[in-house]
N, C-alpha and C positions, 0 to 999 in steps of 0.2 A: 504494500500500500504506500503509496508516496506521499498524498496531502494527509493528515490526521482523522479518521473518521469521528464524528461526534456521536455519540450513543444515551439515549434519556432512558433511565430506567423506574418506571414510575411507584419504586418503593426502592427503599435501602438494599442493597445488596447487604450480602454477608461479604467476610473481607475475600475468603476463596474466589468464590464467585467474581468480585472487582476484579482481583488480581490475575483472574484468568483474561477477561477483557482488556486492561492493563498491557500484558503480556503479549497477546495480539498487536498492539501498539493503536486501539481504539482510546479514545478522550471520552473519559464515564462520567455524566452528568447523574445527579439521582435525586427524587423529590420523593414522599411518600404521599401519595393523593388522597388516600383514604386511613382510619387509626382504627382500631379494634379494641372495645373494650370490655373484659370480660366482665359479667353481671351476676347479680347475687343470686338465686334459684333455689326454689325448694325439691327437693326429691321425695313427691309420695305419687300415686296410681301411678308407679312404672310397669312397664307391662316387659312378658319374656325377652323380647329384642329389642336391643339399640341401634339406635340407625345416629353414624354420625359421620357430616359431611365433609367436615373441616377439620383443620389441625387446630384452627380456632377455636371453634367447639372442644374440641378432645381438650386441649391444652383450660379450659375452662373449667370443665368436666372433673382433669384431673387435681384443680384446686380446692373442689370440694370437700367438706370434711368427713360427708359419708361416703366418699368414693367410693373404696372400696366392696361397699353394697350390692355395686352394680358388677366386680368383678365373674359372678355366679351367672352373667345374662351371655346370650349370646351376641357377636357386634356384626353389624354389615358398614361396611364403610364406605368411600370414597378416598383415595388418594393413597400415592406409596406410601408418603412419607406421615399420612395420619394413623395407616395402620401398624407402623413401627413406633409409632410414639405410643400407641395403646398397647400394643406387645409388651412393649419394654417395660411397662406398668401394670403388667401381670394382666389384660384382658385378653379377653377368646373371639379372634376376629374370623368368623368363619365364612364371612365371602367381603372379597376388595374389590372393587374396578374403579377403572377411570375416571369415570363419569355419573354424574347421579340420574340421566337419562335410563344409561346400563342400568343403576342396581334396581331402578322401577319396573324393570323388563323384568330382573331375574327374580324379584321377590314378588311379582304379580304372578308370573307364570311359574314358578316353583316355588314360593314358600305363601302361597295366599292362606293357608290356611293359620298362619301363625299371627301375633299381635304384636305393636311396635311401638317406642316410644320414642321419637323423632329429635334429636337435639337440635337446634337450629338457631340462627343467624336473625336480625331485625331483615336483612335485606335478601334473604333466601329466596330464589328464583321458586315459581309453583310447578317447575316439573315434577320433582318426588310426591308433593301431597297432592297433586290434582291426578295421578297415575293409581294413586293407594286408594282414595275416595272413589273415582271410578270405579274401581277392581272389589267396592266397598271391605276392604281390608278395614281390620281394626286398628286402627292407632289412635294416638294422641303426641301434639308437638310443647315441645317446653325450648324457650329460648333462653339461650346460656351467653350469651357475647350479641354486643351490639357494633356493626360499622358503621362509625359518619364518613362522608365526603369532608375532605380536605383540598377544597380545590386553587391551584395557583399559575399564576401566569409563567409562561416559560421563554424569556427574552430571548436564548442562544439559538441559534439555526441549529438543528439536528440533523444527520442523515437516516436514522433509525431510535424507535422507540419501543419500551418494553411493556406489553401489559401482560397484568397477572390476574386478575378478576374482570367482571363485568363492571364492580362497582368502580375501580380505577379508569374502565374506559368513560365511562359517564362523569366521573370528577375531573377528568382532565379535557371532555369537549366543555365542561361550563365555560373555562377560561381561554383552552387552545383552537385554534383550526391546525387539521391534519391536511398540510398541503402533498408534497413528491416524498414524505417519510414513510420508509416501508415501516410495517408494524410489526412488531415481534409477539405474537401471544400463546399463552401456555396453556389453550387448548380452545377446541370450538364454540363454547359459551362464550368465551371472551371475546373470539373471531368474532361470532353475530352479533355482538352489540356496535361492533365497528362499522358495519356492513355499509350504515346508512353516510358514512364520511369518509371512506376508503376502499378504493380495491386491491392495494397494495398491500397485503395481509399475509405473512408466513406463519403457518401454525405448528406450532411443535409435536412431534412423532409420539413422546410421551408429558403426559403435563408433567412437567419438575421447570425446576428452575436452569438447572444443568443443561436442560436440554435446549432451552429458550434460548442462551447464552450459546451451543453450539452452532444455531442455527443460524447466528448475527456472526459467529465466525467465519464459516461456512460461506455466508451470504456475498462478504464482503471482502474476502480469500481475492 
């Protein structure tokens, strides 16, 4: 690469992460668009399974005082890296995917018969609860973490930018226009909410962050 590539990442990286862009010899802007904050909750009508979509959620979850409680349940989750942080804290994740599109496919069509109690986000998309009420599954949703919009204006010209959520592409069209910057995002949710400001969209093979960051290597090799 000869001129400097500018790179916006629209949360903090971790320092690996920078320094793998760094190394590339990419110029890493980073703003955090959105904050998460976990919220207080009580745990009573849980039902046999937990559904938890976020590392957010889990990491919530796991600050409770009766956590442990829920050790005894079975988990469906969403993401590599939430089902490793509920592992490592002793729970029993017996089906992961990618996507929470996926786990409403597999727990309508294969586990309808069982009950759920949904941990979830202030700003949680309705695919999972409008798939389980459909399929009239039994559940119940308890929210554990709330995300606000942080939204900021971003003066530097970019040649590339990172999103990680839905909520992050929404907090940065309040204040940005996405003109010639390809967009980096860490999976198809995040893709469609871009849909309506860009066609310049590369979406990563597996949602992580790692892979996001491969992608903008890759891209611009």
């Amino acid at each position: 690469m000869s001129k400097q590539i500018q790179i916006l990442s629209t949360k903090t990286l971790s320092k690996v992460q920078k320094q793998e862009l760094v190394n590339a010899n990419f110029n890493v802007l980073e703003a955090d668009f959105i904050a998460t904050q976990n919220q207080s909750f009580e745990l009573k009508d849980i039902f046999d399974n937990l559904i938890i979509t976020s590392q957010n959620a889990a990491q919530s979850i796991l600050l409770h005082s009766k956590c442990s409680a829920l050790k005894t349940k079975n988990v469906f989750c969403v993401g590599m890296k939430t089902k490793a942080l509920l592992e490592e804290n002793g729970f029993n994740v017996i089906v992961y995917v990618d996507y929470a599109s996926d786990l409403a496919e597999i727990i309508t069509l294969i586990y309808s018969s069982e009950s759920y109690t949904f941990f979830s986000g202030n700003l949680r998309k309705e695919t999972l609860p409008k798939a389980l009420k459909e399929a009239k599954i039994k559940f119940n949703e308890i929210q554990v973490y709330e995300t606000t919009l942080t939204p900021q204006n971003i003066k530097t010209t970019v040649d590339g930018i990172l999103f990680f959520s839905p909520s992050a592409v929404e907090s940065y069209l309040k204040e940005n226009k996405i003109k010639a910057e390809i967009c980096f995002c860490i999976g198809n949710t995040t893709a469609e909410s871009l849909e309506k400001a860009t066609k310049n969209i590369i979406v990563a093979d597996q949602p992580s962050v790692e892979n996001v960051i491969d992608d903008v290597i890759e891209e611009f090799r």
